[in-house]
One Martini backbone bead per residue (centre of mass of N, CA, C, O) as a GRO file, in nm:
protein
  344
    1UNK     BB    1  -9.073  -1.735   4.003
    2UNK     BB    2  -9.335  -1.544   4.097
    3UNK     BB    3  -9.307  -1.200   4.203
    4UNK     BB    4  -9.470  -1.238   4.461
    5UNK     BB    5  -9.251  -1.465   4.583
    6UNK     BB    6  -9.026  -1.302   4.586
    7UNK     BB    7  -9.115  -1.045   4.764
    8UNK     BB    8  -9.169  -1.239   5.003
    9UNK     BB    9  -8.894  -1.306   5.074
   10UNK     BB   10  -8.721  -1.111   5.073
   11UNK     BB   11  -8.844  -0.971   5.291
   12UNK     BB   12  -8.883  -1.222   5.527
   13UNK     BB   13  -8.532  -1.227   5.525
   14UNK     BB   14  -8.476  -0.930   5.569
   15UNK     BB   15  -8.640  -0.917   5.856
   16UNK     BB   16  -8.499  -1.153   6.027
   17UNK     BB   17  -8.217  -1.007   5.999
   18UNK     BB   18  -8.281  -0.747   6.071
   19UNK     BB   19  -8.353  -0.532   6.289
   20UNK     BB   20  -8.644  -0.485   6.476
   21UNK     BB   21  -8.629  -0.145   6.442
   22UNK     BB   22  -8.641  -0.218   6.100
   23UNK     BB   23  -8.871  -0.400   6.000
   24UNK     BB   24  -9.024  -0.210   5.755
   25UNK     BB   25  -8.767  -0.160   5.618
   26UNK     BB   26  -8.690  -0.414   5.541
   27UNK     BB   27  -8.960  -0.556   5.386
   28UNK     BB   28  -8.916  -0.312   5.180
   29UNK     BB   29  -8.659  -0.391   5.062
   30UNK     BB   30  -8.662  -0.689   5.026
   31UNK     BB   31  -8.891  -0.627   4.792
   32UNK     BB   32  -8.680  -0.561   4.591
   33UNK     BB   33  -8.462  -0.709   4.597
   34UNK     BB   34  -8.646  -0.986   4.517
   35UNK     BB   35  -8.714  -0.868   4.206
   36UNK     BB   36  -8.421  -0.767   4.072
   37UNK     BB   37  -8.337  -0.973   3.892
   38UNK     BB   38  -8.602  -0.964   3.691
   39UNK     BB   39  -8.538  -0.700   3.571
   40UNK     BB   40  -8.359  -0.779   3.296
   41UNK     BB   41  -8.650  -0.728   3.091
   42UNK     BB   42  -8.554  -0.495   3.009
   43UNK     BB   43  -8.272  -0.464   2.862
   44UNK     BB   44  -8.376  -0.663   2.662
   45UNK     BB   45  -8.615  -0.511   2.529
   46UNK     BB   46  -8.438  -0.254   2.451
   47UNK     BB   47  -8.250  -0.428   2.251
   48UNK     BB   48  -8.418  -0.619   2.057
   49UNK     BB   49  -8.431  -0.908   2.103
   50UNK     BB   50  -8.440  -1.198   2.031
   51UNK     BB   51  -8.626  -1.465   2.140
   52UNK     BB   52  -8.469  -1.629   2.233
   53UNK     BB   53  -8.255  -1.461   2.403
   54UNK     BB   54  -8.482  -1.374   2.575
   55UNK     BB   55  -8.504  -1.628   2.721
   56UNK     BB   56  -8.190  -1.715   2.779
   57UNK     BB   57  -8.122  -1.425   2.951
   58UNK     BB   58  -8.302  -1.516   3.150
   59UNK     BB   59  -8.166  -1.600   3.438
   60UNK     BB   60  -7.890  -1.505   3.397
   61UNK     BB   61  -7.651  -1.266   3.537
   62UNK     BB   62  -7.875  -1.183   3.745
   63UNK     BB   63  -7.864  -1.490   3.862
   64UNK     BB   64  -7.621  -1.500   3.980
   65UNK     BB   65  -7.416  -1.540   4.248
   66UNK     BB   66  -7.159  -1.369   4.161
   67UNK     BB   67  -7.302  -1.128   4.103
   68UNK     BB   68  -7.517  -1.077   4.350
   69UNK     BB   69  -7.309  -1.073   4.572
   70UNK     BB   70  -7.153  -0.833   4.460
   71UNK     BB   71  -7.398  -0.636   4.478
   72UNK     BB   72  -7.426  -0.645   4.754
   73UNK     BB   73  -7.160  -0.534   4.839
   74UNK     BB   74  -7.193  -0.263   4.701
   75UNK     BB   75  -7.455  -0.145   4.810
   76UNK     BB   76  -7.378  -0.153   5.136
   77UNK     BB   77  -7.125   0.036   5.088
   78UNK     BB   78  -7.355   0.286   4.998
   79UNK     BB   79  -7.526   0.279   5.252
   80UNK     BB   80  -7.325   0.307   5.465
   81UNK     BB   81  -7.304   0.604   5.360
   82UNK     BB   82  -7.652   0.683   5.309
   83UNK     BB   83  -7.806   0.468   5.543
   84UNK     BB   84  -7.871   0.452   5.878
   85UNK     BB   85  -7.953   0.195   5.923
   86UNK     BB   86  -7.679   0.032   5.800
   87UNK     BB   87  -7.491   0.198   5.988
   88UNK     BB   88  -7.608   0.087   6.260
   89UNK     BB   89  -7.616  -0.244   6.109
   90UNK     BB   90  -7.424  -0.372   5.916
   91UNK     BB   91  -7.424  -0.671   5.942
   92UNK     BB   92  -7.696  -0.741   5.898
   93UNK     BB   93  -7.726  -0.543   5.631
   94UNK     BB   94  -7.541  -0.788   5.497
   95UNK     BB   95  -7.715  -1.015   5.504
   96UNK     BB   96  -8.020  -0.897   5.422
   97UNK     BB   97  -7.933  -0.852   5.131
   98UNK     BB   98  -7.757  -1.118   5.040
   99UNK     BB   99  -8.026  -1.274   5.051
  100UNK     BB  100  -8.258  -1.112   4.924
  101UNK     BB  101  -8.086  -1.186   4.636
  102UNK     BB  102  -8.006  -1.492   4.687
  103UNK     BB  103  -8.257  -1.680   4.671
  104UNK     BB  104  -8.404  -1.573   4.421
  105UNK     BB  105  -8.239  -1.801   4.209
  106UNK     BB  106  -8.274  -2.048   4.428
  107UNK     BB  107  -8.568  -2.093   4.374
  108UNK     BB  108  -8.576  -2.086   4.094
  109UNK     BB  109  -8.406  -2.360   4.027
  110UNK     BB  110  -8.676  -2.530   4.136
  111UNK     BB  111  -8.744  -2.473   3.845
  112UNK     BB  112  -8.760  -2.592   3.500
  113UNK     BB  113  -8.653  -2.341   3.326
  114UNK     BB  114  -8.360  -2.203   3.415
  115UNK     BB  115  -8.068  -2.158   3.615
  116UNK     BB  116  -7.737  -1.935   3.600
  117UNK     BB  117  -7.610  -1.949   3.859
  118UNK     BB  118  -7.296  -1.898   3.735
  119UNK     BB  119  -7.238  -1.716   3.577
  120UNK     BB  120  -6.990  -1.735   3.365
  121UNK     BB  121  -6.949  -2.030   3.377
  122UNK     BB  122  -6.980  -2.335   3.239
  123UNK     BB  123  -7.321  -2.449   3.162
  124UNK     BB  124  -7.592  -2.521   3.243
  125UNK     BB  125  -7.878  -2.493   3.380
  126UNK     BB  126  -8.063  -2.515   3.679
  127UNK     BB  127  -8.270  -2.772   3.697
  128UNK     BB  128  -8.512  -2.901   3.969
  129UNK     BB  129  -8.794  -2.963   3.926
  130UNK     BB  130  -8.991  -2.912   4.193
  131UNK     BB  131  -9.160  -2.664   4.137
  132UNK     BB  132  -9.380  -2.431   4.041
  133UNK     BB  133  -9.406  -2.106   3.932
  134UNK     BB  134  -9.667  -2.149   4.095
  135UNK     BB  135  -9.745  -2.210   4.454
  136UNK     BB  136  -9.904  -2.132   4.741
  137UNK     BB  137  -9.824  -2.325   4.919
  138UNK     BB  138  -9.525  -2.117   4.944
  139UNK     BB  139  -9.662  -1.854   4.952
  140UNK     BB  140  -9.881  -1.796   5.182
  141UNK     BB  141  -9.644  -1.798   5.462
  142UNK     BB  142  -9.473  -1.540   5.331
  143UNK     BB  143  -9.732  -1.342   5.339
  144UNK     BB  144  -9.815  -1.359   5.634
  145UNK     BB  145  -9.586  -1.303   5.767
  146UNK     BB  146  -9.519  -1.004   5.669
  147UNK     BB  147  -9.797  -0.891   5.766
  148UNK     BB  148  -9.755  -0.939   6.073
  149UNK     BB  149  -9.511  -0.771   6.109
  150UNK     BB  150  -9.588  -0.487   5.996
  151UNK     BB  151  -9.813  -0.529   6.252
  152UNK     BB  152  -9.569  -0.578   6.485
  153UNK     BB  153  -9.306  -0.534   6.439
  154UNK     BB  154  -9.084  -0.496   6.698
  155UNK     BB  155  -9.168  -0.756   6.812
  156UNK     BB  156  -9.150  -1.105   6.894
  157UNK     BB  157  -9.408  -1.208   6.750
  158UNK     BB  158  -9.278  -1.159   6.434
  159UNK     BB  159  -9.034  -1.317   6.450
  160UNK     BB  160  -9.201  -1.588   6.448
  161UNK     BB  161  -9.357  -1.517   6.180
  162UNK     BB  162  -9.126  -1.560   5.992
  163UNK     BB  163  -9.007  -1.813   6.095
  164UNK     BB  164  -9.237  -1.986   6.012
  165UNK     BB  165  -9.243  -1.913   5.713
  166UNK     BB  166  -8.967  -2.026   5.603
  167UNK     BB  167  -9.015  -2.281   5.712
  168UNK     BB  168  -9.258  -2.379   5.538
  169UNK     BB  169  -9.149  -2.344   5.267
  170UNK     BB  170  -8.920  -2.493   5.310
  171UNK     BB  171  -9.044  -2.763   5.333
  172UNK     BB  172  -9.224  -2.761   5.084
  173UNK     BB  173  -8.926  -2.791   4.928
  174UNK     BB  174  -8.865  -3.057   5.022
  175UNK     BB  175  -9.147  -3.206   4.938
  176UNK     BB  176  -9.103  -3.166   4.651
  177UNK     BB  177  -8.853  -3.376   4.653
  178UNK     BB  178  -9.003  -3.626   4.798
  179UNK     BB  179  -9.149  -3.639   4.550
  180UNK     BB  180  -9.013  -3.686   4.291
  181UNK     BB  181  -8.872  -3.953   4.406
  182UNK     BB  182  -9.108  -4.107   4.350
  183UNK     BB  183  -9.170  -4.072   4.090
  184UNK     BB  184  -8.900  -4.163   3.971
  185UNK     BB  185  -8.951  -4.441   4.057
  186UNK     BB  186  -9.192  -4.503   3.867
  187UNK     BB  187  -9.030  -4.420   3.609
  188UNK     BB  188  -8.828  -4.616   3.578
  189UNK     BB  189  -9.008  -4.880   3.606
  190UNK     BB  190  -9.144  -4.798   3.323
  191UNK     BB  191  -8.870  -4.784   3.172
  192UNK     BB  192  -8.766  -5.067   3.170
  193UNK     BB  193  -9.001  -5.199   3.023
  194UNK     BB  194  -8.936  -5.017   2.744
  195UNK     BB  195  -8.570  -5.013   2.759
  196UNK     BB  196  -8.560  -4.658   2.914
  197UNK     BB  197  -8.342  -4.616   3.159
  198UNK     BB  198  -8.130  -4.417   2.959
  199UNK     BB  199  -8.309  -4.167   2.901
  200UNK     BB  200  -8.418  -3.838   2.866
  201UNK     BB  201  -8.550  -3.666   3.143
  202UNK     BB  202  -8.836  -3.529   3.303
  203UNK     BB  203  -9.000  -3.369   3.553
  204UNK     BB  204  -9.330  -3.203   3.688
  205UNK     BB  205  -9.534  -3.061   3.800
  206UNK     BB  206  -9.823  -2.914   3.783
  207UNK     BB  207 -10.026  -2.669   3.862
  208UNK     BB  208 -10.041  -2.552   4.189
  209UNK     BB  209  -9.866  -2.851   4.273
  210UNK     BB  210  -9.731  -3.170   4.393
  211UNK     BB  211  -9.935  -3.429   4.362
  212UNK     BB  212  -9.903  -3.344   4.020
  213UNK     BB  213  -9.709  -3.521   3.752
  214UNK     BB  214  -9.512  -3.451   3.446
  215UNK     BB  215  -9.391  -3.673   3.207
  216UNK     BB  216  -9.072  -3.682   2.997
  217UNK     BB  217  -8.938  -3.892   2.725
  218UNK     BB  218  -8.646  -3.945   2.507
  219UNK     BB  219  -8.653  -4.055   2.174
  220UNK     BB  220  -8.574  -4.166   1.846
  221UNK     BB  221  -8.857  -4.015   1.734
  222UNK     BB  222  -8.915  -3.837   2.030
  223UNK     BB  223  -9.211  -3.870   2.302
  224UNK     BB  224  -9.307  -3.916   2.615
  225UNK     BB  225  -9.644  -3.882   2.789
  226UNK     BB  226  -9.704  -3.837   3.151
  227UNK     BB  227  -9.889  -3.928   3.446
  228UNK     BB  228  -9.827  -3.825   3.838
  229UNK     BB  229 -10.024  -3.948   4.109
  230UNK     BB  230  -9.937  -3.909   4.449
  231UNK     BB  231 -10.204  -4.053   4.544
  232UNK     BB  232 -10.360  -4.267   4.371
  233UNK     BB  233 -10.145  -4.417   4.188
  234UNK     BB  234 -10.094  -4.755   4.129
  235UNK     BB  235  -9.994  -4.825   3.878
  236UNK     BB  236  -9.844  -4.811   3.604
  237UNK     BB  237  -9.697  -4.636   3.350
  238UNK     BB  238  -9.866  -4.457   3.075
  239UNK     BB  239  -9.804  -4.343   2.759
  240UNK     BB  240  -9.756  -4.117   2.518
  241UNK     BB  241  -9.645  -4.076   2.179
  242UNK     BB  242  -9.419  -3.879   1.987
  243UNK     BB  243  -9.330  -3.661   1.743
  244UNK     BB  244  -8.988  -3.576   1.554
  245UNK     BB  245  -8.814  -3.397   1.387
  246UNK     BB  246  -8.517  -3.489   1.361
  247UNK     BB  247  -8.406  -3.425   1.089
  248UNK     BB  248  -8.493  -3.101   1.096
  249UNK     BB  249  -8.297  -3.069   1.337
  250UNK     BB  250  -8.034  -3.147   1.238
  251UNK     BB  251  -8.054  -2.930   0.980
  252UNK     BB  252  -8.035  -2.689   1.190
  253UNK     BB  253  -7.819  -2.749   1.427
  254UNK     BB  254  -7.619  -2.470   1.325
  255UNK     BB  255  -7.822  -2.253   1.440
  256UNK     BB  256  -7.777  -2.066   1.685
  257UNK     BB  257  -8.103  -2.092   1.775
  258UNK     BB  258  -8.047  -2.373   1.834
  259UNK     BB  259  -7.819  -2.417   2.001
  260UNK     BB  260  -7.954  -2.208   2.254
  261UNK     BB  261  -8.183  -2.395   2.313
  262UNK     BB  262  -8.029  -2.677   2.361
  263UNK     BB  263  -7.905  -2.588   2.584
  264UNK     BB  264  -8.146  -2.479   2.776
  265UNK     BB  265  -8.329  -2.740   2.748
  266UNK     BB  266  -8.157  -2.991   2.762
  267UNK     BB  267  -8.284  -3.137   2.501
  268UNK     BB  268  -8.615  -3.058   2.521
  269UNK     BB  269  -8.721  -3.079   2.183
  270UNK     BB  270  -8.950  -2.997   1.933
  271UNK     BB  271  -9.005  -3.104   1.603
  272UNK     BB  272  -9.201  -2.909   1.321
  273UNK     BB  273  -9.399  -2.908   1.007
  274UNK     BB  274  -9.577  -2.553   0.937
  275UNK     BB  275  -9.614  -2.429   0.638
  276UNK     BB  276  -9.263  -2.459   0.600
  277UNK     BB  277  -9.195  -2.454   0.904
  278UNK     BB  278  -9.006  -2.442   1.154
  279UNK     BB  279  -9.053  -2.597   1.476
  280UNK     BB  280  -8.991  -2.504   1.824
  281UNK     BB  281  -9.030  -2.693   2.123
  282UNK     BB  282  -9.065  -2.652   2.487
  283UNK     BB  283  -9.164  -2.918   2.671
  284UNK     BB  284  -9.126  -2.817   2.987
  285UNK     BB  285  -9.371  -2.637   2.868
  286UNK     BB  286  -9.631  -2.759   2.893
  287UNK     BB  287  -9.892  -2.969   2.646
  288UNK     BB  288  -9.956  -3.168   2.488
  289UNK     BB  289 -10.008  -2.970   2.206
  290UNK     BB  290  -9.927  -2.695   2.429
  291UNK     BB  291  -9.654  -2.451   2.428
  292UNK     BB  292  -9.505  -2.191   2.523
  293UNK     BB  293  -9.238  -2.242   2.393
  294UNK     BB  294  -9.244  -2.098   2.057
  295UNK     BB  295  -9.057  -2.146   1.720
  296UNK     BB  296  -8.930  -2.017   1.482
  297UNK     BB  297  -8.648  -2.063   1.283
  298UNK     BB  298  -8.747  -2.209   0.956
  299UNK     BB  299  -8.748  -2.295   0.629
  300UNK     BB  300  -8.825  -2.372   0.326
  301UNK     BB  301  -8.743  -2.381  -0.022
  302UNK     BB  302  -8.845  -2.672  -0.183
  303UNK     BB  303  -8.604  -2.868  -0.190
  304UNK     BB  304  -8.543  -2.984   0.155
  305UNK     BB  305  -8.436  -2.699   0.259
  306UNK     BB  306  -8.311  -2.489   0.510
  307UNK     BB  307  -8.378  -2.185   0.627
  308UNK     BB  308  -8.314  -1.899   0.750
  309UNK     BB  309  -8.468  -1.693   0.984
  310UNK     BB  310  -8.655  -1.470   1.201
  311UNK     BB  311  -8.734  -1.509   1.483
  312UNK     BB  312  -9.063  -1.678   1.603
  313UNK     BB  313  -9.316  -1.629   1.821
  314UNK     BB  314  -9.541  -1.821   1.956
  315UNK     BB  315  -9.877  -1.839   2.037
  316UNK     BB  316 -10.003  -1.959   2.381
  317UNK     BB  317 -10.204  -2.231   2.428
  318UNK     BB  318 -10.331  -2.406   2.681
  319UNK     BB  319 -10.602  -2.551   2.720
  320UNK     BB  320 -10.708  -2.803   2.858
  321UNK     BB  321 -10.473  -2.967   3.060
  322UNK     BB  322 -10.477  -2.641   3.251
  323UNK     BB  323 -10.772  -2.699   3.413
  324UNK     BB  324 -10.843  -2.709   3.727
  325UNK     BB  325 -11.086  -2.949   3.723
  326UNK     BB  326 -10.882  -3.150   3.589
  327UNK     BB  327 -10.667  -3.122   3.792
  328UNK     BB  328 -10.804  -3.218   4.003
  329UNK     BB  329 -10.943  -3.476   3.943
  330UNK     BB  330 -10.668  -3.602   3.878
  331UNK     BB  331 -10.524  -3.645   4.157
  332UNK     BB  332 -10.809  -3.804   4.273
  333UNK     BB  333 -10.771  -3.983   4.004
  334UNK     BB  334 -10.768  -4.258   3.837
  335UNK     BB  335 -10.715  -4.391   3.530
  336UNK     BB  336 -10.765  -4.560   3.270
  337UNK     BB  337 -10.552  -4.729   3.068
  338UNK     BB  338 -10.727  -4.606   2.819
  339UNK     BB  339 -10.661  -4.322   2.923
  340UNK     BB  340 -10.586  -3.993   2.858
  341UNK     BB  341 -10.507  -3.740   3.044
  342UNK     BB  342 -10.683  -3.409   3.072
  343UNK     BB  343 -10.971  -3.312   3.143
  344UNK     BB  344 -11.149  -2.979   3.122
   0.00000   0.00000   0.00000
């Protein structure tokens, strides 16, 4: 999720926790704590990895639940030594540290990017894709909560306004996972009919909201995408099929920077090619034809074959499809046979 809805869950999760008497340190604390995961992106940049590395060791050992359960336990031995608050209560503030580091990765998981929960351990990142990596209705109730707080300090009035704020959120990341359920269950019946119901898939969000979701679905030749507004549609849906080259995307798949992409990606990558250039889009982010995470992996030699290059990232261009006044129309709004996405 989006910095800023870090530090409001940090604050708000470390603020329920710890004494009220410690209400707006706690506040300050947790909005540290809560972004400080995310912090990765610094020694990332200073080591000067290439694009592909930085993209994939983002939310890598930095948001592991097992390294940061660890740092909070290191955090609080130091702090119980040189920090008033964590003497004072000790319990409450070892709680207080461990969940606004720990909910960090959890809730980035519930986005479509991919957080690598588990790492040390072998597996692929955690792929959740119900929750957009913006989306007010999320972060409004644990801003409003935190401001509340801060405002009442340690009233028990505060207290409530954080749990209401928490609980709400909470609601939201629910209501969420049964948008999802619902949208892929029109989506098996859309592909049952294609022959494609044990294809490779994922649905997710459309920018900040939960109402209007983008499916995408690996084809043996490329893949399909389409929307699914679960307020109005009630047709079938309709895909719009897509190219990919697989075979360039075959030649060059020992090359370690595809490897670690379709690692990352689980899988979800189109391949084209550009003035002899091979490029790699990530799918789950953006969409046809214009998508976040774009790389130049290899070139053409001429004679047919891939020669490795520096990996280069492409810049996205968002697009018609990404633009509020289509997605708003479209939410509410079914779209005839013959149409397809959304108008700008």
């Amino acid at each position: 999720m989006d910095s800023l809805t870090q530090i409001a869950l940090g604050s708000a999760v470390a603020a329920l926790i710890a004494p009220a008497r410690h209400r707006r340190t706690a506040l300050a604390a947790g909005a540290v704590l809560g972004t400080l995961p995310d912090l990765d992106i610094i020694p990332l940049a200073l080591l000067g990895v290439d694009p592909v590395d930085f993209l994939t060791w983002h939310r890598g050992p930095s948001h592991s639940l097992f390294v940061l359960a660890l740092v909070g336990w290191l955090l609080w031995l130091l702090l119980r030594r040189s920090w008033t608050p964590v003497r004072e209560a000790p319990t409450r503030w070892f709680w207080a540290i461990e969940m606004a580091l720990l909910t960090h990765p959890l809730l980035d998981a519930f986005t479509v990017y991919g957080t690598q929960l588990f790492w040390p351990l072998p597996g692929r990142p955690v792929m959740g894709a119900s929750i957009f990596i913006i989306d007010p209705a999320y972060t409004v109730p644990l801003l409003a909560a935190c401001a509340a707080a801060w405002w009442l300090r340690g009233r028990c009035s505060a207290t409530l306004w954080l749990l209401a704020g928490v609980c709400l959120s909470t609601a939201y990341l629910a209501w969420s996972l049964a948008a999802k359920v619902i949208v892929e269950r029109e989506v098996q019946r859309a592909l049952v009919a294609e022959g494609l119901q044990h294809a490779p898939r994922f649905s997710v969000p459309m920018p900040f909201n939960t109402l209007l979701w983008r499916v995408v679905v690996m084809t043996p030749d490329g893949f399909l995408e389409s929307e699914r507004s679960i307020v109005v549609d009630r047709r079938p849906m309709i895909f719009r099929r897509y190219a990919s080259d697989r075979g360039a995307l075959e030649a060059v798949s020992a090359l370690p920077s595809v490897q670690r992409l379709d690692w990352f990606t689980l899988g979800f990558l189109k391949a084209e090619q550009r003035d002899g250039r091979l490029v790699l889009s990530d799918l789950r982010m953006g969409a046809e034809p214009d998508y976040v995470f774009r790389y130049v992996v290899a070139e053409s030699n001429g004679e047919g074959n891939w020669q490795r290059i520096a990996v280069e990232r492409l810049a996205w261009r968002s697009g018609e499809r990404f633009r509020l006044a289509g997605l708003w129309r479209r939410i509410w709004n079914e779209p005839n046979p013959e149409e397809a996405g959304i108008d700008g």
